[in-house]
C-alpha positions in Angstrom: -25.0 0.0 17.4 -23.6 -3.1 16.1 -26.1 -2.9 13.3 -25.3 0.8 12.6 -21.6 0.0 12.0 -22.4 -3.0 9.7 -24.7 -0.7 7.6 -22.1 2.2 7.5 -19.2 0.4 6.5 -21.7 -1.5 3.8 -22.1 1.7 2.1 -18.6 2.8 2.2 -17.7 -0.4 0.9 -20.4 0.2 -1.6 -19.5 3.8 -2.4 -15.8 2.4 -3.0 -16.3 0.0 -5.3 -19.0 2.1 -7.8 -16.2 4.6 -7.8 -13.0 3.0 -7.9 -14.2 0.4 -10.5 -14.7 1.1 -14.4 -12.6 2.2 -16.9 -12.7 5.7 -18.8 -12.5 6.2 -22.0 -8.8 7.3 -21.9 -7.9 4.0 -20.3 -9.5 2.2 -22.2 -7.2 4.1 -24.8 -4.5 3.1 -22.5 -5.3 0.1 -22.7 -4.4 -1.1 -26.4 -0.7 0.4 -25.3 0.3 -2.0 -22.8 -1.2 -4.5 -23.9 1.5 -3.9 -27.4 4.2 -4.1 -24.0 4.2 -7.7 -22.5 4.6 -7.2 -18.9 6.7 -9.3 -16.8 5.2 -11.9 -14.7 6.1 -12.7 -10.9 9.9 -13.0 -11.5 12.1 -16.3 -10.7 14.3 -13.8 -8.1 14.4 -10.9 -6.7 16.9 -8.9 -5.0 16.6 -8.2 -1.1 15.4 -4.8 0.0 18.3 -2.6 0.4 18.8 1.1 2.0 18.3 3.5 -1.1 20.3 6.4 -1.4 17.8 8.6 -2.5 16.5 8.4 1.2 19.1 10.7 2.0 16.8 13.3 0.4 13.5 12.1 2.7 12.1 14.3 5.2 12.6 12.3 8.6 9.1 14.5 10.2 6.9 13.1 6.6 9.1 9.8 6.8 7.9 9.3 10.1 4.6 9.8 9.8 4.5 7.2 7.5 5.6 4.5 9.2 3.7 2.4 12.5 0.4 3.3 10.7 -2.2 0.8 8.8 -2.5 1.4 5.0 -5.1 0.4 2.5 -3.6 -0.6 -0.6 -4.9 0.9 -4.2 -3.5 0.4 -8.0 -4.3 3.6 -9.9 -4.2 4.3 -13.3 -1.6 6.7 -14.7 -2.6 10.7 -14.0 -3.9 12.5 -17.2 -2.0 16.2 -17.3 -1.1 16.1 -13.8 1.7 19.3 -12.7 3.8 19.3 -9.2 3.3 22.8 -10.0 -0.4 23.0 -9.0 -0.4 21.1 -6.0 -1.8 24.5 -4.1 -4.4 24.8 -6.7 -5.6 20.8 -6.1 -5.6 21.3 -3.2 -8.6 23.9 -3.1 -10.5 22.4 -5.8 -10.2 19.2 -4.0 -11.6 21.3 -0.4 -13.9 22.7 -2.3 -14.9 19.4 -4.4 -15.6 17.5 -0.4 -17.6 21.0 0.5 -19.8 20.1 -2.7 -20.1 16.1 -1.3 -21.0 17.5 2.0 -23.8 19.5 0.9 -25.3 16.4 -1.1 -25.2 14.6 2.0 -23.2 12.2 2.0 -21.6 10.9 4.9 -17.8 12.6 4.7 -16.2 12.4 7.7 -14.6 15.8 7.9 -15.8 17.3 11.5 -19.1 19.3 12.3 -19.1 21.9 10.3 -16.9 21.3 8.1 -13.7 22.8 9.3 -11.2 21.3 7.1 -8.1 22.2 5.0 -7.0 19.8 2.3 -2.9 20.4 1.7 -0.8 18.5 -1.2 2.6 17.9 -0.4 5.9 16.5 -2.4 7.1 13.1 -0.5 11.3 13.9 -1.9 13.3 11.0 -1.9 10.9 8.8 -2.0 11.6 6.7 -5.2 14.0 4.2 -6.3 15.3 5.8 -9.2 16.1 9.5 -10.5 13.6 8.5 -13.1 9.9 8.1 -11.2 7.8 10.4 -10.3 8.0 12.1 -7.3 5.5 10.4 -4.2 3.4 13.3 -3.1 1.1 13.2 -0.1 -2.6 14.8 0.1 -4.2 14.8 3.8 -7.6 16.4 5.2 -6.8 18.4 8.6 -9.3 19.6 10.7 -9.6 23.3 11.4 -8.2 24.3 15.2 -10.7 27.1 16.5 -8.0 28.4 18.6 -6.1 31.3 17.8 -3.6 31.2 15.5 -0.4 31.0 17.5 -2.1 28.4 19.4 -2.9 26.4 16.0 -2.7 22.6 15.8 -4.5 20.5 12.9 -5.8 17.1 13.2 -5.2 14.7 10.9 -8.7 13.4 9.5 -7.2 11.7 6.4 -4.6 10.8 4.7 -3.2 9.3 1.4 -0.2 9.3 -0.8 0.8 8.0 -4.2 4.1 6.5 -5.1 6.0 4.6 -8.0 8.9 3.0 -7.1 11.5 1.1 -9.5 8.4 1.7 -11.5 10.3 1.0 -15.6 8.0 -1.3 -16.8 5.1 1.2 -16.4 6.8 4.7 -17.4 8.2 3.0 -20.9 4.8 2.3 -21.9 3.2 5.9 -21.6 3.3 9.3 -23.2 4.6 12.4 -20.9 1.0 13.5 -20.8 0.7 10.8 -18.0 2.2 10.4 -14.6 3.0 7.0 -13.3 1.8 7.0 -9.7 0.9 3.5 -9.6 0.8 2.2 -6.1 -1.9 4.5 -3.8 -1.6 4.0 0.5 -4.9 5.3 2.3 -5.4 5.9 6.4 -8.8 7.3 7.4 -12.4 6.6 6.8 -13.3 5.0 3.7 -15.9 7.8 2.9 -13.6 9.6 2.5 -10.7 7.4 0.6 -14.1 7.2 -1.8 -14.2 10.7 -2.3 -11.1 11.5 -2.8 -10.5 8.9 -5.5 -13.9 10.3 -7.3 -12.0 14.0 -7.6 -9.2 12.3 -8.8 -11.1 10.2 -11.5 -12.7 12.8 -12.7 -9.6 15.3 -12.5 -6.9 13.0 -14.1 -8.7 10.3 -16.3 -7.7 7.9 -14.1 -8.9 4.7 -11.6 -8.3 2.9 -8.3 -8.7 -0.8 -7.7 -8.0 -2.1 -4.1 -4.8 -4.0 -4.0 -5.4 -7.6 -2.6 -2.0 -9.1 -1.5 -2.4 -13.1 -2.2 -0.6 -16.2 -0.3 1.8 -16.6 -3.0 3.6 -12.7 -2.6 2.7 -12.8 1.2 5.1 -15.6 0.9 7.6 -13.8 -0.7 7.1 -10.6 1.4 8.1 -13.0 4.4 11.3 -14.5 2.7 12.1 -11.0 1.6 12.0 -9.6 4.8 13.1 -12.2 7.0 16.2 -12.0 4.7 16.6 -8.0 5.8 19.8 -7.4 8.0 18.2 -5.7 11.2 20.1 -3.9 13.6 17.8 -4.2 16.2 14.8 -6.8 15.9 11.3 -4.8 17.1 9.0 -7.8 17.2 8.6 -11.7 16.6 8.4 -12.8 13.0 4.7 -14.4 12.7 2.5 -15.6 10.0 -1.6 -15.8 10.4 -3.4 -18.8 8.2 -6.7 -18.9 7.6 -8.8 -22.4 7.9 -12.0 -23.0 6.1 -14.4 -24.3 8.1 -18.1 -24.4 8.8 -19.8 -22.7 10.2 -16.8 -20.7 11.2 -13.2 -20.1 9.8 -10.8 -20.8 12.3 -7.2 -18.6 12.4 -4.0 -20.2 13.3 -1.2 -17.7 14.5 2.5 -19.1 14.2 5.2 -17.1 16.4 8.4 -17.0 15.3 11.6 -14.9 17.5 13.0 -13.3 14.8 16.7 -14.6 15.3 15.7 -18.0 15.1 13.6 -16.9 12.0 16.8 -15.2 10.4 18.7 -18.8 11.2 16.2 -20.4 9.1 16.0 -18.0 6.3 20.2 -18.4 6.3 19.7 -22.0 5.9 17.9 -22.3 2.7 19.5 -18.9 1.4 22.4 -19.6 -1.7 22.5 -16.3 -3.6 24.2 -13.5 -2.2 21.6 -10.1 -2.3 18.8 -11.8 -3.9 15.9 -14.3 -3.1 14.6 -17.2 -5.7 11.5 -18.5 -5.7 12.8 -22.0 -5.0 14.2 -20.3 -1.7 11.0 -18.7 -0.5 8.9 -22.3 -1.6 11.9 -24.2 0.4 11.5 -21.5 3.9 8.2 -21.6 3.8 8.2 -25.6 3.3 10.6 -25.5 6.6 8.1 -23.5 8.6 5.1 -26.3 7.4 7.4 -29.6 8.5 8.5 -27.9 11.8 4.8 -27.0 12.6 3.3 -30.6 11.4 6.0 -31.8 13.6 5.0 -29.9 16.8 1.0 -29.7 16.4 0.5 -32.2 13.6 -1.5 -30.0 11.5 -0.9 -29.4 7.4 -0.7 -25.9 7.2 -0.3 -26.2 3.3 -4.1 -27.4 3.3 -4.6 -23.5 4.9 -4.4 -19.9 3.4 -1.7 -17.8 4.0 -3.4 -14.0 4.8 -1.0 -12.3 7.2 2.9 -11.7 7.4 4.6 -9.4 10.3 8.1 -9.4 10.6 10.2 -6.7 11.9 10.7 -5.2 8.7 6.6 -4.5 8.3 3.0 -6.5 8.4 0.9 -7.3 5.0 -2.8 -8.9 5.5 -4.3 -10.3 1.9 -7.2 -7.8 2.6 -4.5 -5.2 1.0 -3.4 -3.9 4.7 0.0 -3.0 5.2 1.9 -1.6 7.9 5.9 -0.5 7.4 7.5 -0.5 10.8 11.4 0.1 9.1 12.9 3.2 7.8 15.6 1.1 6.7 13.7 -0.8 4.5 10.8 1.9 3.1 12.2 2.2 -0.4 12.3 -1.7 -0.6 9.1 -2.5 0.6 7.4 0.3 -1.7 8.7 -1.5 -4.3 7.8 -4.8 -3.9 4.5 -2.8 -3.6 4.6 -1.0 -6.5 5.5 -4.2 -9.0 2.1 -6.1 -8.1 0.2 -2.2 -8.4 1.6 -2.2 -12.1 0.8 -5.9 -12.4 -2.5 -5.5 -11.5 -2.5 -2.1 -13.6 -2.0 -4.4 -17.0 
């Protein structure tokens, strides 16, 4: 069975790279355009995540269903002659697009025989500024056989696409395109595959998973450590990962959140914004006070994982937003390294 798995996820990993990998010949158009913009590297400050007004606008149902669940981070490509006025028509050539996939054999994970529904759906609210696009959310529901008063659908799969605070990106395209830059998957990765391959081939576009490295899994921590909670939901704690032979060897650090706020305050000079001198100095005061306890250099690790109240982030490109609060902000901490990886 063991050996099954391994296999399976091998060729979803396979299937995923071949199809979210490669340029098309309109990006590579693209391409010469930003590269006439100079994007703006990992910036000396930022400010902390705040409450955006345009969540007033959110559905709290979609809202959520967002939040508590494990995401798989993508970049994509900006969406060639995309309309919010034909969601209902994507959404059937995309049904019928998996139907086609189904019959070729390959392994979509959709039920056994094939009772799905593919919807599109608008994501309001969910944006940082009046000027980005709306997010819009596309999910694969199973088919209830019951009667139709007695309906329920199961959620097979589901992604959605966002751009928040996302300037740098919109200045440097045409109105042909639509900036969607940062892409959140939950479900089989057969599936996730798929799904990007009908968008590819629909929009011109393509997805690159979204690794999140030790330096802005750093800054995530600062960043949300600096949030102002009214109630904290879980300890604040940071995974590093030891390379070793013939094993790696993980070592979990468990912070209570309070105490982790206290240190965050200490370091902390700039009213509503973090420097990068602030998150190098917290993240220094975590190191001493470890070496101190369990004489260990946890600077001669790798960072990979960051929970706090506020949400979780694994380097693998995993993320997990546990805040309503502090949705918009997070997205768009999100959304700056999408477009950075984008260029």
């Amino acid at each position: 069975m063991d050996s099954y798995e391994s296999t399976h996820q091998h060729i979803a990993s396979s299937r995923l790279k071949d199809y979210f990998i490669g340029a098309t010949p309109l990006q590579k158009r693209l391409e010469s355009v930003r590269k006439q913009t100079s994007f703006v590297p990992t910036p000396p400050r930022r400010k902390i995540p705040q409450c955006s007004q345009l969540q007033e606008d959110n559905d709290p149902q979609k809202v959520a269903f967002l939040l508590h669940k494990q995401w798989t981070l993508y970049s994509l490509t900006p969406l060639y002659k995309f309309s919010y006025t034909n969601l209902k028509e994507y959404a059937s050539l995309l049904s019928a697009f998996i139907a086609a996939e189904k019959q070729k054999g390959l392994a979509v994970e959709v039920g056994e025989d094939f009772n799905i529904k593919v919807t599109f759906s608008t994501l309001l609210g969910m944006k940082g500024t009046q000027r980005d696009p709306e997010a819009f959310l596309v999910q694969i529901l199973s088919k209830s056989q019951l009667p139709s008063e007695n309906r329920e659908h199961k959620v097979l799969w589901t992604g959605w696409f966002c751009c928040i605070f996302g300037d740098s990106l919109l200045e440097t395209v045409s109105e042909d395109f639509t900036c969607v830059p940062l892409f959140l998957a939950n479900g089989a990765e057969t599936n996730t595959a798929i799904v990007g391959t009908w968008f590819q081939k629909t929009f011109d576009c393509y997805f690159s998973p979204l690794a999140i490295n030790a330096f802005n899994l750093s800054w995530m921590a600062a960043m949300w450590t600096a949030c102002k909670m009214d109630q904290y939901m879980a300890a604040t704690e940071f995974l590093w990962s030891v390379p070793c032979s013939p094993q790696s060897l993980d070592i979990s650090y468990a912070i209570h959140p309070e105490d982790a706020k206290a240190l965050w305050d200490s370091v902390h000079k700039t009213p509503g914004e973090v420097t990068q001198e602030e998150v190098d100095l917290f993240m220094d005061c975590l190191y001493s006070h470890f070496h101190r306890h369990f004489k260990i250099h946890l600077s001669a690790t790798r960072l990979v994982r960051v929970s706090t109240s506020v949400a979780s982030a694994h380097t693998d490109g995993k993320i997990k937003i546990l805040c309503h609060k502090y949705l918009i902000g997070v997205l768009a901490y999100l959304t700056e390294l999408a477009i950075f990886q984008i260029d």
